[in-house]
Residue frames relative to the residue before (quaternion, step in Angstrom):
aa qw qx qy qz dx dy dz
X 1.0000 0.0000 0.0000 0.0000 0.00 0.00 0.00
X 0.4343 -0.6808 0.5603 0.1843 3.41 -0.94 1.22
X 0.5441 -0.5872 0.4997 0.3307 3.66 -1.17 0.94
X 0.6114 0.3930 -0.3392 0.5973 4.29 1.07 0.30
X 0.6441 0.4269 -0.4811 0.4140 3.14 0.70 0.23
X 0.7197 0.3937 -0.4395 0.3659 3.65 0.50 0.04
X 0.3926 -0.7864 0.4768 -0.0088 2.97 -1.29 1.89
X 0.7969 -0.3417 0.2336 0.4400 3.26 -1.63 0.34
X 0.6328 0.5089 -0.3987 0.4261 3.67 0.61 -1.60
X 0.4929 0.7131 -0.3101 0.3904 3.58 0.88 -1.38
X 0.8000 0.2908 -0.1168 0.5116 3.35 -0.03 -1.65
X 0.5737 0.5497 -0.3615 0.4879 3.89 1.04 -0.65
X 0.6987 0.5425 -0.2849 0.3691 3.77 0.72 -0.84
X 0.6773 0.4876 -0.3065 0.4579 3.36 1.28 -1.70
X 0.4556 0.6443 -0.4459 0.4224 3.64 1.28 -0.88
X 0.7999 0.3936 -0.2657 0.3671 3.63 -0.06 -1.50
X 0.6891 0.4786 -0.3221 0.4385 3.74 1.01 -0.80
X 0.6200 0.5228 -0.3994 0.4275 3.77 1.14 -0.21
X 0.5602 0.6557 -0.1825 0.4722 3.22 1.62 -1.22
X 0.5730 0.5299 -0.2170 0.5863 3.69 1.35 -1.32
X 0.6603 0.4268 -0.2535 0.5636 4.43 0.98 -0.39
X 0.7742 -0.4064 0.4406 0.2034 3.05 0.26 -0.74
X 0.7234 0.3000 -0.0766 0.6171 3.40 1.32 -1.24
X 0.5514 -0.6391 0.5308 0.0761 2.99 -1.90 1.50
X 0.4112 -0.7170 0.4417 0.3488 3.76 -0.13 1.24
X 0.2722 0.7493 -0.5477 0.2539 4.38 -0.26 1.00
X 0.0065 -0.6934 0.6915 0.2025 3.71 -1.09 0.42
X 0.3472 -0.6950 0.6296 -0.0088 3.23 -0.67 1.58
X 0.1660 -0.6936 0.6999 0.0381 4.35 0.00 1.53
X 0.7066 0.4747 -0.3561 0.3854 3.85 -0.09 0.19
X 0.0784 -0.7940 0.6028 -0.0003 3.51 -1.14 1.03
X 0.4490 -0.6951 0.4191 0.3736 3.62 -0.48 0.76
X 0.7144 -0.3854 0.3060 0.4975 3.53 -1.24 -0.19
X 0.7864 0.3594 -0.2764 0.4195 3.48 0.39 -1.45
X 0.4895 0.5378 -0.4633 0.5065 3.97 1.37 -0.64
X 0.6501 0.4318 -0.3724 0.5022 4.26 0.48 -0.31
X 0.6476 0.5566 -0.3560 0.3796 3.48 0.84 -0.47
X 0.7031 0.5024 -0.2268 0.4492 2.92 0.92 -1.62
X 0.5545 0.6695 -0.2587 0.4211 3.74 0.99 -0.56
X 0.8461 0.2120 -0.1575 0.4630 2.97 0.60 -1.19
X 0.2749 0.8226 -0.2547 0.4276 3.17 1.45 -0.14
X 0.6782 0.5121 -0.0212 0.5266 3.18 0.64 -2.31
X 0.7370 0.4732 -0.2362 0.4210 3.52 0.64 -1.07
X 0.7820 0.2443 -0.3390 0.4625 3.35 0.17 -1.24
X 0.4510 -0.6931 0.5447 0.1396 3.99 0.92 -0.32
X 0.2037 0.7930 -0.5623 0.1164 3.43 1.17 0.37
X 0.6847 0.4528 -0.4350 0.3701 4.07 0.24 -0.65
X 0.7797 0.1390 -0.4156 0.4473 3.56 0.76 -0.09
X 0.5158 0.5937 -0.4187 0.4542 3.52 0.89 -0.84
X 0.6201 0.2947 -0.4080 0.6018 4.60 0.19 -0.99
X 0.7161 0.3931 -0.4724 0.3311 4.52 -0.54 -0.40
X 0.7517 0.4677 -0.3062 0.3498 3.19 0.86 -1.09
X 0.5866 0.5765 -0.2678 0.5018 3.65 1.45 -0.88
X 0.8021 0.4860 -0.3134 0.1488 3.36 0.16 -1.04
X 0.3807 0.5797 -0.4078 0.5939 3.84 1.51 -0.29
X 0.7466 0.3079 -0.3407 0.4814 3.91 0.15 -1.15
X 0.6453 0.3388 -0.5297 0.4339 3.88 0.01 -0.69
X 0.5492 0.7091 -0.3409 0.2816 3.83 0.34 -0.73
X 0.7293 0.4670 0.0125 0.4998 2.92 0.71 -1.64
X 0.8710 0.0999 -0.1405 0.4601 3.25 1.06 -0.74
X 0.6593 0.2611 -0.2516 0.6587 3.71 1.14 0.33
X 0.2603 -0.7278 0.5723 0.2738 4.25 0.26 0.05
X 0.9116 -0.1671 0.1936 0.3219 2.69 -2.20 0.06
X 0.7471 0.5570 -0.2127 0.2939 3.28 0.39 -1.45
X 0.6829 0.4129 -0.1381 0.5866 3.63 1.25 -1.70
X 0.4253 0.5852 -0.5249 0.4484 3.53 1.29 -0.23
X 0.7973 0.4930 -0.1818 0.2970 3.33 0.16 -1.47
X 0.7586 0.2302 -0.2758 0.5435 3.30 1.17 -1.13
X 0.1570 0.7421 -0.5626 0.3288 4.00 1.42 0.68
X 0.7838 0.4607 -0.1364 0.3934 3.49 0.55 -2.44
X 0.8004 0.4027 -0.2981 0.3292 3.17 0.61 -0.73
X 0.4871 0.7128 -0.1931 0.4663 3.07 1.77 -0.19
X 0.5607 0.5045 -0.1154 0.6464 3.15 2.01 -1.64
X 0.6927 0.5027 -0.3220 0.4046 3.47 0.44 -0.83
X 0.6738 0.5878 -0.1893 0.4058 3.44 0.85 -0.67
X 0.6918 0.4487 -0.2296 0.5171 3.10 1.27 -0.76
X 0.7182 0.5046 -0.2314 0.4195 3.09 1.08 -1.05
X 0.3094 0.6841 -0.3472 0.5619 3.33 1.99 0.20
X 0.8197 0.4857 -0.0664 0.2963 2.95 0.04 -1.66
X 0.6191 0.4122 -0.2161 0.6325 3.63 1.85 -0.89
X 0.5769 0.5489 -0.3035 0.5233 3.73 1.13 -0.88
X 0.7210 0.3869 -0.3656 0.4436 3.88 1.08 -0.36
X 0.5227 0.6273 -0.3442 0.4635 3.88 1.53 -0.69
X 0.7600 0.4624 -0.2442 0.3860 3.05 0.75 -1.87
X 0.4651 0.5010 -0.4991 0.5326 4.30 1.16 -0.85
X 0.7053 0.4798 -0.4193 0.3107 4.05 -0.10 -1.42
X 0.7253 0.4076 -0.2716 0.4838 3.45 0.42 -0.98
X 0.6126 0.4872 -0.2937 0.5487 3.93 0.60 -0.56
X 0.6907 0.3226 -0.2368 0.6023 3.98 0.98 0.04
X 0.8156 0.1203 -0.4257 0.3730 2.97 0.86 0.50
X 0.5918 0.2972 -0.3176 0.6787 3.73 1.59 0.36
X 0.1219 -0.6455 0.7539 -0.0021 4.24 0.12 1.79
X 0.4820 0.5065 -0.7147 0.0185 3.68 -0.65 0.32
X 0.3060 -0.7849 0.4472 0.3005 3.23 -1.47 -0.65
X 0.2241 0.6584 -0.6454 0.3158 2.92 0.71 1.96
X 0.6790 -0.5758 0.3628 0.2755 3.80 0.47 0.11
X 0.7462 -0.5385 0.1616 0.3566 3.08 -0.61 -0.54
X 0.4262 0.4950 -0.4221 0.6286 3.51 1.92 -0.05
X 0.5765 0.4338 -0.4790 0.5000 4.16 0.24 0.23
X 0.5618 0.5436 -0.4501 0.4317 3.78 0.92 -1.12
X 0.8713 0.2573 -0.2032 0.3652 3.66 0.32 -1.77
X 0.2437 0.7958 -0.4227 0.3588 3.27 0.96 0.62
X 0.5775 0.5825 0.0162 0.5718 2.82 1.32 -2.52
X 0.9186 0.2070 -0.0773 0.3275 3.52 -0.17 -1.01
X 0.5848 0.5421 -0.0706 0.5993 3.05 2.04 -0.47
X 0.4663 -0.6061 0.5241 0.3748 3.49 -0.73 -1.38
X 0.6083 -0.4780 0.3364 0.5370 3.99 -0.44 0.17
X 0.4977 0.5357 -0.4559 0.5075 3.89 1.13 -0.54
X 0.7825 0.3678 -0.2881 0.4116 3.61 0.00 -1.08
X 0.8437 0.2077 -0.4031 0.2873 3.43 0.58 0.07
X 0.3567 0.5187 -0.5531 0.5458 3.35 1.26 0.95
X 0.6509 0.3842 -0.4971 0.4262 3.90 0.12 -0.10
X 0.5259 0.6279 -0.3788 0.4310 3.71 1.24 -1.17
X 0.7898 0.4401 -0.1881 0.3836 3.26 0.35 -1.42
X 0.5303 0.5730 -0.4029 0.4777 3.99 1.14 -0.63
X 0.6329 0.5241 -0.2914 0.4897 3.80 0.50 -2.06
X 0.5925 0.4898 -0.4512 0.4533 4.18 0.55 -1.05
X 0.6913 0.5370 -0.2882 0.3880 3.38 0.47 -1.49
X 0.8200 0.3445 -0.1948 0.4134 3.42 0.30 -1.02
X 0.4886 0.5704 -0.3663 0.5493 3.33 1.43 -0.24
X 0.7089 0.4067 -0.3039 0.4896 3.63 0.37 -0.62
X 0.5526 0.3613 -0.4641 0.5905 4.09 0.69 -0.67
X 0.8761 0.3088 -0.3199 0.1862 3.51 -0.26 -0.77
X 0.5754 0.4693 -0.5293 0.4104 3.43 1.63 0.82
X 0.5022 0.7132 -0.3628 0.3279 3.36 1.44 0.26
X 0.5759 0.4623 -0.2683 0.6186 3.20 1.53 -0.73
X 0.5296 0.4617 -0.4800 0.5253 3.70 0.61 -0.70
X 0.8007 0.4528 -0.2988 0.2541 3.88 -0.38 -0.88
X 0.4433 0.7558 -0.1037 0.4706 2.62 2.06 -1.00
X 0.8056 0.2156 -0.0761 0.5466 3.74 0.83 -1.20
X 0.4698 0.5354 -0.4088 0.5706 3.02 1.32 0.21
X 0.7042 0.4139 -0.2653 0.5123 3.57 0.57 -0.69
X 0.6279 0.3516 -0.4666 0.5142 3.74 0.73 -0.35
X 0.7089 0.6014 -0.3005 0.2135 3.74 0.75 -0.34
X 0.3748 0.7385 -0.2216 0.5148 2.65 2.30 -0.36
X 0.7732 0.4587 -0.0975 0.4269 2.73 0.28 -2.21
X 0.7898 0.3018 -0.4052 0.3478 3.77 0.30 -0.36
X 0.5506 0.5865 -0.4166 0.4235 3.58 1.45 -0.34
X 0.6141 0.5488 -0.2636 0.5021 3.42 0.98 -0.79
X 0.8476 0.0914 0.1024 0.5126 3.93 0.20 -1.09
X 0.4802 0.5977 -0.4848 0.4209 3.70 0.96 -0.01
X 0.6387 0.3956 -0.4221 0.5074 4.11 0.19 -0.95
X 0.6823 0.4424 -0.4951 0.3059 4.20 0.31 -0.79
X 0.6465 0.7584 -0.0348 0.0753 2.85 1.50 -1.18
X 0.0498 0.8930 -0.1611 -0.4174 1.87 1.62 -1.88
X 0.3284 0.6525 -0.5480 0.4075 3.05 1.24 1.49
X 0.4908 -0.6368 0.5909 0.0659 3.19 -1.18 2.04
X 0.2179 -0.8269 0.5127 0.0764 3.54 -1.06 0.90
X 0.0775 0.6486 -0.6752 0.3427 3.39 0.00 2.26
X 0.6590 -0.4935 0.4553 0.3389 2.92 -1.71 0.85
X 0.3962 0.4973 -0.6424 0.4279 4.67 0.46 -0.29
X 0.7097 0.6340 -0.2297 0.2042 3.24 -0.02 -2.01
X 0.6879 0.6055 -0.0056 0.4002 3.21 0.97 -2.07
X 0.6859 0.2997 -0.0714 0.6592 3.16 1.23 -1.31
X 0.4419 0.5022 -0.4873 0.5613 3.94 0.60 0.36
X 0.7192 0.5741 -0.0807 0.3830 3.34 0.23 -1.51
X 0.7719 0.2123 -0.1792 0.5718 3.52 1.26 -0.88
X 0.3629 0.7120 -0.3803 0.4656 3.48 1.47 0.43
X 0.6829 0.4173 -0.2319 0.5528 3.41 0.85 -1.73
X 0.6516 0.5178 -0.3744 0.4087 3.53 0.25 -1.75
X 0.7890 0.3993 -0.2064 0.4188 3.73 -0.16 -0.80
X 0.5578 0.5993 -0.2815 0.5004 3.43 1.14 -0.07
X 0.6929 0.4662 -0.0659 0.5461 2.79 1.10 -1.29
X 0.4177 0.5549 -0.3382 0.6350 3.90 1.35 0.09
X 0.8582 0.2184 -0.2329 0.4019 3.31 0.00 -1.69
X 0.6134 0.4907 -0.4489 0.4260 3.67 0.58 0.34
């Protein structure tokens, strides 16, 4: 369905079924302070993504590249956080971002946009995932006595991730 093809009745119907919930038909471009927190918050994941990272950046880049790492990180993430507001002001929809490259792209680009999201997102789950079994056995594995082999590891990321997708 072309974006002209939806008609008045259309727009008259979605009106009554939002109305029929509860909710006034409005796109409301404004987020409070703590609704921006929580957001970004959610995204970068600092409680597991900063525990699980910080022994490795340490360990391998020190103090120093730590520091100029963030500000380095911070910048960019500036810099995508300023592209990503431009393009979101001018395509408010809420299909995401395979609807953006659609828009800006072709229907190819947003099915490729929309796969790389997918797979980007399983693979920070597993990433957070082994980071979290790596925690968890340095931390509580000697009281435990869970031994740290890959049976164990991969038991462990069986349950944990289960336990996500439910």
């Amino acid at each position: 369905m072309a974006a002209n093809d939806y008609t008045e009745v259309d727009k008259a119907e979605d009106i009554q079924v939002l109305h029929s919930m509860g909710y006034a038909q409005e796109l409301e471009r404004r987020l409070s302070r703590f609704s921006n927190f929580a957001v970004s918050f959610s995204i970068i994941c600092i409680l597991s993504g900063g525990i699980n990272s910080l022994a490795q950046a340490t360990s391998g880049a020190g103090g120093i590249a730590i520091g100029i790492g963030w500000l380095v990180g911070c910048f960019v993430s500036l810099t995508f956080a300023v592209a990503m507001s431009q393009i979101s002001s001018a395509y408010p929809t809420a299909g995401g971002l395979y609807h953006w490259g659609s828009i800006l792209g072709n229907r190819g680009t947003g099915w490729v946009t929309a796969w790389l999201n997918l797979l980007g997102l399983i693979t920070v789950l597993g990433a957070i995932n082994v980071g979290t079994w790596t925690f968890f056995v340095g931390a509580f594995g000697p009281a435990l006595g869970i031994e740290n082999n890959l049976t164990t590891q991969t038991i462990f990321l069986v349950i944990i991730t289960g336990a996500q997708a439910l």
